[in-house]
N, C-alpha and C positions, 0 to 999 in steps of 0.2 A: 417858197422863197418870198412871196408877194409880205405875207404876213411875219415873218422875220426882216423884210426890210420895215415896212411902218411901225415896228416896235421893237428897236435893237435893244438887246439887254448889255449893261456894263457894269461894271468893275471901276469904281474908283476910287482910291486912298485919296483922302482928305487930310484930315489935324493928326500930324503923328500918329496915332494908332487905331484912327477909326475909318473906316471905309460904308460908300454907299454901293449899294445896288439897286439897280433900275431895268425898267423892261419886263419883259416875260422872261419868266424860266420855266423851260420845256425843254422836251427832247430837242430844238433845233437850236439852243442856244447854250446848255451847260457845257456843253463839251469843249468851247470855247472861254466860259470864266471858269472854271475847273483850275487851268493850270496856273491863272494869271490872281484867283482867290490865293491859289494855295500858295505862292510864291511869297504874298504879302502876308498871310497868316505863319508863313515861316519865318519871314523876318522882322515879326513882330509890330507890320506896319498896319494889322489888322485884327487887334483884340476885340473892337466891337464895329458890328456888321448893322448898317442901318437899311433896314428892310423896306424904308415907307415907300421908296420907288420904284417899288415891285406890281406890277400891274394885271398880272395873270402867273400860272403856277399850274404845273401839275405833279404830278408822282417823280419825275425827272429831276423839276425845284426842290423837293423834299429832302432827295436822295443826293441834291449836290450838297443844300444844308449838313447835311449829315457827314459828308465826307469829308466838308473843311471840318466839320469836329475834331474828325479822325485825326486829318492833318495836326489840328490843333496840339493834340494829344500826341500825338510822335514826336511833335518840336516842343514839347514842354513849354505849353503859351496856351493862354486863357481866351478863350474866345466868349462872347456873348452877341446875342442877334437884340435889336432892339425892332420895335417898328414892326413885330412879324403879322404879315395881312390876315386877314381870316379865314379867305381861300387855304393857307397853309396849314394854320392854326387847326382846321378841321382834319386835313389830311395826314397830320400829324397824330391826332385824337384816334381817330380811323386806322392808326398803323400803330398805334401804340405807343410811339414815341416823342408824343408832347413835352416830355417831361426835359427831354435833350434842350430842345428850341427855347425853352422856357428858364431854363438855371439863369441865377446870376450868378 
């Protein structure tokens, strides 16, 4: 908990349809911007995801990336990640699914 509190990850819609993300994304934090992404990605208040205030990542950040895709894709709404750190960028490479994070 120590290390989830000195680095809370968030969720927030900025200029009509772009949103920032901050913080770590890990297991102890996706499961909270999960509902609160995909809420904004459904109503279109989150076409593009700015990633620069992502500060740590692991396989958990990857896999939430991927599911607002998903999201994206069921609500017929264009998502793009800009900012994606390199920590992911790799892990991405690594699972074979750069090519997702990477579309404009």
């Amino acid at each position: 908990m120590g290390a989830q509190a000195a680095n809370p990850a968030s969720f927030e819609v900025q200029d009509h349809d772009r949103s920032l993300v901050s913080g770590s994304l890990d297991f102890n934090t996706v499961g909270r911007l999960l509902p609160v992404g995909s809420e904004a990605i459904g109503r279109g208040r989150a076409t593009v995801i700015d990633l620069a205030g992502v500060t740590a990542s692991d396989s958990a950040g990857l896999a939430l990336l991927i599911e607002w895709l998903s999201v994206a894709r069921a609500s017929r709404r264009s998502l793009n990640y800009e900012n994606v750190p390199l920590q992911l960028q790799q892990l991405a490479r690594l699972s074979e699914v750069e090519e997702l994070l990477m579309t404009a």
